[in-house]
C-alpha positions in Angstrom: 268.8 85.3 181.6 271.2 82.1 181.2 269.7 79.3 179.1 271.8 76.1 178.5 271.5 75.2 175.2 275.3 73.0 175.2 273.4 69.8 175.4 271.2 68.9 173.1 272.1 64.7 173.1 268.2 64.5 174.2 265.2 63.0 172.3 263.4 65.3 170.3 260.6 66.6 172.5 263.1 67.7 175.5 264.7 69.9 172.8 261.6 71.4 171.7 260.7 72.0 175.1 263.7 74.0 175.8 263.6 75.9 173.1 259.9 77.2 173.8 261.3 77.9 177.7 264.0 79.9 176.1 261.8 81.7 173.9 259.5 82.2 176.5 261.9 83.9 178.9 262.8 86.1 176.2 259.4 87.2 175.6 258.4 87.3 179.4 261.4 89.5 179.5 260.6 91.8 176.9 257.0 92.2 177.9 258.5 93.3 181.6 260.1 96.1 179.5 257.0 97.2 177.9 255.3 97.3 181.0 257.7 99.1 182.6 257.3 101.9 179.3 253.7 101.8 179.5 254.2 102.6 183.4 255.9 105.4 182.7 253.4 106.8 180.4 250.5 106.3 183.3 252.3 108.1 185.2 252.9 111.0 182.5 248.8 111.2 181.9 248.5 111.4 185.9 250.8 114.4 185.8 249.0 115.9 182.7 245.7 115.7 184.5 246.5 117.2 187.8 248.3 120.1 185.5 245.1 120.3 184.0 242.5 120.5 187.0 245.2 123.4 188.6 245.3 125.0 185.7 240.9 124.9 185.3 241.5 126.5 189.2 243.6 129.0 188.2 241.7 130.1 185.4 238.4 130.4 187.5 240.7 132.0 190.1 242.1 134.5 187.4 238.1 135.6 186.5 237.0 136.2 190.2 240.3 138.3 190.6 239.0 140.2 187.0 235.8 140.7 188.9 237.3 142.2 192.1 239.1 144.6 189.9 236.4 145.6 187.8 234.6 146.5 191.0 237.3 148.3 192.8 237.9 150.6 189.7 234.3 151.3 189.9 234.6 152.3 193.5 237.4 154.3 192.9 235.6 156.4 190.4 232.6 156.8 192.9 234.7 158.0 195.6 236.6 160.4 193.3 233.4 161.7 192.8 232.5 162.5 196.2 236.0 163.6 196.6 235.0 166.3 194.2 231.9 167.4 195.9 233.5 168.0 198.8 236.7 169.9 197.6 234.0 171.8 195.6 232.0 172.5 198.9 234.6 172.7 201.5 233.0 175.7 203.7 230.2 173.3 204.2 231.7 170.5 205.5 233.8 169.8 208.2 237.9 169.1 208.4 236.3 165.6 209.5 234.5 164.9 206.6 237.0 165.9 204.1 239.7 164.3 205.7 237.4 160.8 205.5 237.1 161.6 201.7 240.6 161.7 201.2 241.3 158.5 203.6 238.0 156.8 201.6 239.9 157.4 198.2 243.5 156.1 199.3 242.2 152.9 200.9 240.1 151.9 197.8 243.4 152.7 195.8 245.6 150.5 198.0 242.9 147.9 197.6 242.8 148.2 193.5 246.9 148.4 194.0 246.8 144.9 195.7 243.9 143.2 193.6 245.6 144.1 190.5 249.2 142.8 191.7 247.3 139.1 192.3 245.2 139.2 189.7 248.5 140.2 187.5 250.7 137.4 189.5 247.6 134.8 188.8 247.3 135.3 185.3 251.0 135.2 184.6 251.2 132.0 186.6 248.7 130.4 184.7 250.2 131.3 181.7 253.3 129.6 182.4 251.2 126.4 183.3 249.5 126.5 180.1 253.0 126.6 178.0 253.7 123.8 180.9 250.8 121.4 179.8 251.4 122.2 176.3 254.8 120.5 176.6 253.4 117.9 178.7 251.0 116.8 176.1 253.3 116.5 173.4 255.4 114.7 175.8 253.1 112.4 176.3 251.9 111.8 173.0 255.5 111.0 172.0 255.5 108.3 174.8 252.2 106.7 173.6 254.0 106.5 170.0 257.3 105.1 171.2 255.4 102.6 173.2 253.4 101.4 170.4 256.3 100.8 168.3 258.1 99.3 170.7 254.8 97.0 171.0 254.8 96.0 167.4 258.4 95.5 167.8 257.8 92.5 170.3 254.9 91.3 168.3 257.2 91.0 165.5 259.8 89.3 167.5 256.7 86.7 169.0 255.1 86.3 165.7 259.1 85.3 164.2 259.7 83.3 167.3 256.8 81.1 167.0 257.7 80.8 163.5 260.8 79.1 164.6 259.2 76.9 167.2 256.8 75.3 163.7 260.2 75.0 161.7 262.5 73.5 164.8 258.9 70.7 164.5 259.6 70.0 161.0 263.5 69.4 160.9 263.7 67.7 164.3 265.0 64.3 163.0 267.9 65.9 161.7 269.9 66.6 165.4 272.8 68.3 163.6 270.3 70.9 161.5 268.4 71.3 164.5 271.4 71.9 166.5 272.6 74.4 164.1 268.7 76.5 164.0 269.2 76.8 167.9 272.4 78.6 167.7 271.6 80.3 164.9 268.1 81.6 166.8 270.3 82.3 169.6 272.5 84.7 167.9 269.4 86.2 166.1 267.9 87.2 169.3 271.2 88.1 170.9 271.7 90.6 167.6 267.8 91.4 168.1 268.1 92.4 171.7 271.3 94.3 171.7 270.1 96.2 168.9 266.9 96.9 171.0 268.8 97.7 173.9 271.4 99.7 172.0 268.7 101.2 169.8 265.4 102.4 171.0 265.8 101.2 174.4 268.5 104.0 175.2 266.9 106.5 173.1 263.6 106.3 175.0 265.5 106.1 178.6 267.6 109.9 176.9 264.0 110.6 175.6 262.3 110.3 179.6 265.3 112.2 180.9 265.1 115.5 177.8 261.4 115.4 178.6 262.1 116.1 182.3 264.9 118.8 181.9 262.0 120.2 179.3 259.8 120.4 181.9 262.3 122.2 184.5 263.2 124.4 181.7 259.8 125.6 180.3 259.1 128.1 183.1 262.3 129.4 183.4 264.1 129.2 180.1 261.5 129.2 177.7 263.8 129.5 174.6 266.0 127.0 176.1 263.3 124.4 176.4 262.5 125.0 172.8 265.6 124.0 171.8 265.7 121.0 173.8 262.5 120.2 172.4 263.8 120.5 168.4 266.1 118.1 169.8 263.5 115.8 171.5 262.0 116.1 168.2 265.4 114.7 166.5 266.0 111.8 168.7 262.4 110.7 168.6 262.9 110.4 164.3 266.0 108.8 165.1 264.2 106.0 167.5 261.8 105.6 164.6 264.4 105.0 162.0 266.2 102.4 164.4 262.5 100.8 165.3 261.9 100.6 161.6 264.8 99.2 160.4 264.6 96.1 162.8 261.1 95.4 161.9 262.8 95.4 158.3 265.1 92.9 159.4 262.3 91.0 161.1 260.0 90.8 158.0 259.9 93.7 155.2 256.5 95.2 154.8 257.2 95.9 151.2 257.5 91.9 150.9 253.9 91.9 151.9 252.4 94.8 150.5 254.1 94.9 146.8 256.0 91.6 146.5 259.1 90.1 146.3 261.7 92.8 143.6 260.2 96.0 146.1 261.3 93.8 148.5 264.7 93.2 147.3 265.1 96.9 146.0 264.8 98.0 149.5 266.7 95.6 151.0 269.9 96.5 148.2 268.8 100.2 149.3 268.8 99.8 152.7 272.4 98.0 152.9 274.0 101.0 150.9 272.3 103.6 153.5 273.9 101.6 156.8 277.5 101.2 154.4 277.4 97.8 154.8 277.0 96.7 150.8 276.8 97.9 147.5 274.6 95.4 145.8 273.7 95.8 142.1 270.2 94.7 141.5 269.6 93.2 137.7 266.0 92.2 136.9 265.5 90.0 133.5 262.0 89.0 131.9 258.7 89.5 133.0 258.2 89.3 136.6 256.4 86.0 137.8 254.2 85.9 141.8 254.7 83.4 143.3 253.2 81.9 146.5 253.7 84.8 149.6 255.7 82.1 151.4 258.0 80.6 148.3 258.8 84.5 147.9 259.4 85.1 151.5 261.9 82.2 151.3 263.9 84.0 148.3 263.9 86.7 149.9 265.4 85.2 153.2 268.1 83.2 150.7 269.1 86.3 149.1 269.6 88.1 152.1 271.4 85.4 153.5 273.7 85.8 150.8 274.2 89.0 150.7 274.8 88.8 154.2 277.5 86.4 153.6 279.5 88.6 151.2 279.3 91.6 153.8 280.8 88.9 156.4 283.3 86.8 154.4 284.3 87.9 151.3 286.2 90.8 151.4 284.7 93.3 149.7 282.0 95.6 149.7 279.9 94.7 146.2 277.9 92.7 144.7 275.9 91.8 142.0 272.2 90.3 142.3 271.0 89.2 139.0 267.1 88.2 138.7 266.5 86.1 135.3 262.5 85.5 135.1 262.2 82.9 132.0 259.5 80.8 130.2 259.1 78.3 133.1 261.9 78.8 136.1 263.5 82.0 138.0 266.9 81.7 138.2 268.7 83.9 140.5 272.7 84.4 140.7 274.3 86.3 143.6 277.8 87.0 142.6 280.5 88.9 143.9 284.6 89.5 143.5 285.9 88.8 147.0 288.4 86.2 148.5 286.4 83.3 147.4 286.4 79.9 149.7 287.6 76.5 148.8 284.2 74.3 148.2 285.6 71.2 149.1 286.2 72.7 152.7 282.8 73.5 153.1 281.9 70.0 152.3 283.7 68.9 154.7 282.6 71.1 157.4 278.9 70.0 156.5 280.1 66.7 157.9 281.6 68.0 161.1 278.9 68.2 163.6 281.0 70.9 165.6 281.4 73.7 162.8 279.2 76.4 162.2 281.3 78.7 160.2 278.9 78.3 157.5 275.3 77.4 158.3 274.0 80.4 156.8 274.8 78.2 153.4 273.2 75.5 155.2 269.8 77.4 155.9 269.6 78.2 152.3 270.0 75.1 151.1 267.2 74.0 153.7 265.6 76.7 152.5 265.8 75.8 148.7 264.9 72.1 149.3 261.5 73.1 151.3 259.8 75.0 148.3 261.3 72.8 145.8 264.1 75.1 144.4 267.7 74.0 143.6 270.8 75.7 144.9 274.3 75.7 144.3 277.7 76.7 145.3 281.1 77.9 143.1 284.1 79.5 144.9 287.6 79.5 144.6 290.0 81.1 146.8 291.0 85.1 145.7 288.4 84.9 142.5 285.0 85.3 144.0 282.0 83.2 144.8 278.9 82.5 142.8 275.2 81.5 144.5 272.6 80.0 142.1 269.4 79.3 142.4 266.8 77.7 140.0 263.2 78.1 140.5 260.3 76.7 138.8 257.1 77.8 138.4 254.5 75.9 140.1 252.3 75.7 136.4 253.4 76.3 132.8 252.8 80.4 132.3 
């Protein structure tokens, strides 16, 4: 999907226009992707039920066979018995006769011989198509689940996307901030699908093609398709972790569900899992709630900060330092890296073509929407230093 996005020296509705085409396309694309998932579980169910209605034949197959048995072996023993009386009586009856016995006796064995080599054959087949469903089910089921996620994944990704759309509304006097969301959007949803498509995507395509070599397998090489199902079972917790962590990126649940320092605790967790930071989280005073979206934002501004010492600063730590007070939260993000010269980044705020740092540009857009105050300190090779002051809405 190409979208031109280079100009944007067009009034303010062609823009927004655009920008709902592009994120259209993205979602129409994604939705295509789901479908084709969902497709692939239809046709999973189809196989499961056909497996199911040959194995209900075999089964009743399997009895009647049972049944033929049973009554052979009773035959058997009746013409044993009349074997008997005539070996017990052979002056009164004729060569003939006997010989019939005999002939009576084999052909009912050959018969049992036969009915108990299908009846054995039957059974053991549907056996195997039992162990057979059994994996298909479970196949299936982990299809359904991967399919769901993947659907809340692209809810997510809507739900932010529309987001966008209301904030690209708000700021679209200023043609340089606007400007600088679309890129930014751009590269979120570049970073979004890639990870998608690097992510869960691949898994589930290795996931489609395990499950079929299962399949092949579970006939044959029972123990071998066991293993390859502990392994199925691996890559499916794997998908979930990856599915997880980008609806983390997209919007934390703990942010919801618990508030904003759970939030930030997993968030400083999460970055020293993946490597990419070692973030000290300090927590001062008695915690105030705020408004779910004022904490969303500080969330977002932290993050973004954090994220800009992982990109720019050198180093691989940092300090977060949460100071709840009698009226205001102030927060500092600190850390020891290569620092930047400030007067530089004042300079590239007034240069419509950079972009090197509009992350420090969103927060302060950020910060001026809920009526916080930011600022900046850096020098080069002795750190940088993020503050933000905000006040409570009422006196506590």
């Amino acid at each position: 999907m190409n979208i031109d996005l280079s100009n944007m020296d067009m009034d303010d509705g062609q823009g927004e226009r655009l920008l709902r085409d592009a994120f259209k396309q993205s979602i129409e694309s994604m939705e295509g992707s789901k479908g084709q998932i969902f497709q692939i579980y239809e046709n999973t169910k189809e196989d499961v039920e056909s497996t199911r209605t040959m194995l209900k034949e075999l089964k009743e197959q399997t009895r009647k066979l049972q049944d033929e048995v049973d009554d052979l072996v009773r035959l058997e023993q009746k013409e044993k018995q009349k074997l008997v009386q005539v070996s017990g009586n052979f002056s009164n009856y004729s060569e003939d006769r006997i010989r019939a016995s005999y002939e009576a006796v084999k052909t009912v064995q050959v018969k049992l011989a036969i009915a108990k080599e299908k009846e054995y054959q039957t059974r053991r087949q549907r056996d195997r198509l039992e162990l057979r469903l059994y994996s298909m089910e479970k196949t299936l089921h982990m299809a359904e689940t991967l399919a769901t996620k993947l659907g809340s994944v692209i809810g997510y990704l809507t739900s932010q996307l529309s987001d966008v759309v209301t904030q690209m509304e708000i700021v679209s006097k200023n043609k340089f901030l606007g400007m600088q969301i679309i890129k930014a959007q751009e590269n979120e949803r570049l970073r979004v699908s890639r990870e998608i498509h690097d992510g869960p995507a691949q898994e589930m395509v290795n996931l489609i093609y395990q499950a079929s070599v299962v399949e092949r397998l579970v006939d044959t090489r029972p123990n071998e398709a066991k293993a390859n199902l502990q392994e199925l079972r691996r890559q499916i917790r794997t998908c979930l972790a990856d599915v997880r962590q980008i609806i983390f990126d997209m919007r934390p649940m703990t942010l919801d569900d618990l508030g904003l320092i759970p939030a930030l605790r997993q968030l400083t967790k999460k970055l020293a899992e993946r490597e990419v930071l070692n973030a000290d989280l300090q927590i001062d005073g008695k915690e105030y709630k705020f408004d779910n979206h004022v904490e969303v934002t500080i969330f977002r501004m932290v993050q973004e900060a954090l994220n800009n010492v992982h990109r720019h600063a050198g180093t691989d730590s940092a300090v977060v330092r949460m100071l709840f007070t009698a009226d205001h939260l102030a927060i500092m993000v600190s850390d020891q890296g290569k620092g930047f010269d400030v007067d530089e980044l004042a300079e590239e705020r007034r240069n419509p073509s950079g972009d090197g740092h509009f992350g420090v540009i969103g927060m302060e857009e950020r910060a001026r929407i809920i009526g916080a105050n930011i600022s900046i300190s850096s020098e080069p090779g002795k750190g940088t230093r993020v503050n933000i002051k905000m006040p409570y809405p009422q006196p506590r």
